[in-house]
N, C-alpha and C positions, 0 to 999 in steps of 0.2 A: 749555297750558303744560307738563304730564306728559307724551304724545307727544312736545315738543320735547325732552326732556330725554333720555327716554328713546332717541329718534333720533339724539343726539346720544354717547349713553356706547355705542351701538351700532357709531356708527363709528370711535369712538377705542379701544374693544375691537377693532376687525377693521384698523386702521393697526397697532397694536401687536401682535394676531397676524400680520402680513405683514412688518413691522419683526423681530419675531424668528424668523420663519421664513425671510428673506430672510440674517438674519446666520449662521444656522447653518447654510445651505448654503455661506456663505462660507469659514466653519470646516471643512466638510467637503472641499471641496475644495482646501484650501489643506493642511486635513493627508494627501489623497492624495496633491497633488504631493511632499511634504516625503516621504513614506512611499518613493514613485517614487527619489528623487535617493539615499535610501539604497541601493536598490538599485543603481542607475544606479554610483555609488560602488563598489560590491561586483565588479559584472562588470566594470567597468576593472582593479580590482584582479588581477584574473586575466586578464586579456589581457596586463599587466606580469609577469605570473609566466610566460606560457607560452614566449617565447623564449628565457629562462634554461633550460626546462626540456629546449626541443626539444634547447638547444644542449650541453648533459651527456648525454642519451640518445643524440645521435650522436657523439661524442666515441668511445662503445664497439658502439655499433652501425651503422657507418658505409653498410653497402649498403643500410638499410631506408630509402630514400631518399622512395620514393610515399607510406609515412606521413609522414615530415618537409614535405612539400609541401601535402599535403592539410590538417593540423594549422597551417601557415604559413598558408594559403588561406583557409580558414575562420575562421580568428583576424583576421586581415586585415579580410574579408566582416562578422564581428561588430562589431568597432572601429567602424567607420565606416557600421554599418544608422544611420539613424533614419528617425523617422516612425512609423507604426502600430506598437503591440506585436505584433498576431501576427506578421507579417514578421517583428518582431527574435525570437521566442519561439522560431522556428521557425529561426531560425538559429542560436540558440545549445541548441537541440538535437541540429542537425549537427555542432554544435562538440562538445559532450558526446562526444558517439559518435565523434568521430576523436581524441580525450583517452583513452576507452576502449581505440581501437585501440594507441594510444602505450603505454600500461601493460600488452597486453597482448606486446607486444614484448619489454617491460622485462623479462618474467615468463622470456626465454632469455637472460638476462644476468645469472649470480649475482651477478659482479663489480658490476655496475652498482648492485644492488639492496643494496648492502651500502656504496658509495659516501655519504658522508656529505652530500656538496653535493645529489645529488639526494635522500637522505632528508627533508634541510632542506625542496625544495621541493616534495617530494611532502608533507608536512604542513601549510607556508602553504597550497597548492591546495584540500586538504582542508577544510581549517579555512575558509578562503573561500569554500566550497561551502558550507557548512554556515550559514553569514552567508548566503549569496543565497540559501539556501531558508527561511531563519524571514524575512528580510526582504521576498521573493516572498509568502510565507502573511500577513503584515503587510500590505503593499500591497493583495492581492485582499480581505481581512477589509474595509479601510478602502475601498476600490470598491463593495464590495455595498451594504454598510450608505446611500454616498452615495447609488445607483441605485436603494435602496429606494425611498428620499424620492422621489427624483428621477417614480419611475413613482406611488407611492403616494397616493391622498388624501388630505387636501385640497393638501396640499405640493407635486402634479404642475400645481397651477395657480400658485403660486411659478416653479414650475421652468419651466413655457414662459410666463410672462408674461417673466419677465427673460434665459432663454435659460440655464438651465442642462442643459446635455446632458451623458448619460450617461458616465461614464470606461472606460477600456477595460481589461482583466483581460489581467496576464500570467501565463502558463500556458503552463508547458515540457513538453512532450512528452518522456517519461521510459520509452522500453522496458522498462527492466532493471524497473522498477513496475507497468507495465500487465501486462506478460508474465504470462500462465498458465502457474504454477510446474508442471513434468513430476514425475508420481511416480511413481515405480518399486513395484511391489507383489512385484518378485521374489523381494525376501529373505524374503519371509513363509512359513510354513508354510501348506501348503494341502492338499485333497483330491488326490490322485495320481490317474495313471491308472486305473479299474476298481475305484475305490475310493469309495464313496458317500459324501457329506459328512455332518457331524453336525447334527442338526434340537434347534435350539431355541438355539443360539450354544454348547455346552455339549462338552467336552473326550468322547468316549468309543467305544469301539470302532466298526469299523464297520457300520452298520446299529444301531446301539445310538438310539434314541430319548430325547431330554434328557441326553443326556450318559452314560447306564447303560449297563454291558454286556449282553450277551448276547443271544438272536434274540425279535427282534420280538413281540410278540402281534398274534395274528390275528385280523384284522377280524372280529366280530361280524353276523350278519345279522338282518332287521325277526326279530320272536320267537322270539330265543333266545338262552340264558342262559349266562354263564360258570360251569364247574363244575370246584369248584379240586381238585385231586388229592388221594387219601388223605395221609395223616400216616405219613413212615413209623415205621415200629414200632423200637424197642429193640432191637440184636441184644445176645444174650448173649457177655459176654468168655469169652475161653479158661478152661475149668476154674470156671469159674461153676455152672455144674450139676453137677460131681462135688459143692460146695460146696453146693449146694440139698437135693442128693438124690433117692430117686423121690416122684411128687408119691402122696400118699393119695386 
């Protein structure tokens, strides 16, 4: 009768652990989509921004015509990606980078840059960037955490008995980030030609050892001894010995 019992609170513990591990993948996946659509939100937002913008930059820069096109093109290409995020990630990193080229256009246009309609929308853009990269950091945060579960024990036996599969991570490809910042060491003061540097990190003439002036001391060899120089002596001032006298 204890076996049955016991067999019994065994499997109403392990319904009730697959009952709340089955609801919490629910939750998890329902708060990545929701996480998803803010985004999704965010990048429309700025596909509505950029032909107000194309259409003010060419207003005063009328022959840069291969940026206006390429900026049209790829704005176009992003609108209408769907399906897998890397394809889209990877498009609106082309996009990025022809929004670059447009601003650096902008950059031989004071009039332009001083124009308050494009001010206006060079700060939505901004400000909109700024919204799809904490909502992009938001989404991937809420992905991992799901595909933890998703691979992890015991929860990866939830996740293929009822078919929960992995979500997929967007991740923009950002040159102006990855890039290895160049550094100039020109401006720095350094050893000159035929000029020996200082030993020990320390300011001091050259050939000066820790920073001190003056010439080096010489290597010592196996048995034998440093022998430090007389002291020198007192000279007497001017009319000092008229002052003494003869000695007795």
């Amino acid at each position: 009768m204890i076996w049955i019992i016991v067999v019994v609170a065994v499997v109403v513990l392990f319904a009730i652990g697959v009952v709340v591990s089955y609801n919490r993948f629910i939750s998890q996946r329902n708060l990545v989509q929701e996480s998803w659509r803010q985004v999704d939100v965010e990048l429309h937002r700025r596909y509505d921004l950029i032909p107000n913008l194309v259409s003010t930059v060419r207003a005063y820069a009328t022959h840069e015509r291969a940026v206006f096109a390429e900026v049209t093109r790829l704005r176009q290409m992003a609108s209408e990606r769907d399906g897998d995020l890397a394809g889209r990630a990877q498009q609106e990193s082309a996009l990025s980078g022809a929004l670059r080229q447009l601003f650096a256009v902008v950059e031989n246009y004071p009039a332009l840059k001083s124009n308050q309609n494009f001010l206006g929308l060079q700060q939505q853009l901004a400000e909109t960037e700024d919204r799809i990269a904490a909502g992009r950091r938001f989404y991937n945060a809420n992905v991992r955490a799901y595909n933890t579960r998703v691979e992890a024990f015991p929860s990866n036996l939830i996740a293929s008995r009822f078919r929960f599969a992995k979500a997929e991570y967007f991740e923009v490809e950002e040159a102006e980030v990855r890039a290895a910042p160049a550094v100039d060491f020109s401006g720095l003061g350094g050893p000159t030609a035929g000029q020996p540097g200082n030993v020990g990190g320390h300011n001091g003439s050259p050939g000066a050892v820790g920073g001190l002036g003056g010439t080096p001391a010489p290597q010592l060899g196996a048995g034998q001894q440093r022998v430090s120089p007389p002291a020198p002596q007192p000279q007497p001032q001017p009319g000092e010995e008229q002052r003494r006298g003869p000695e007795s």
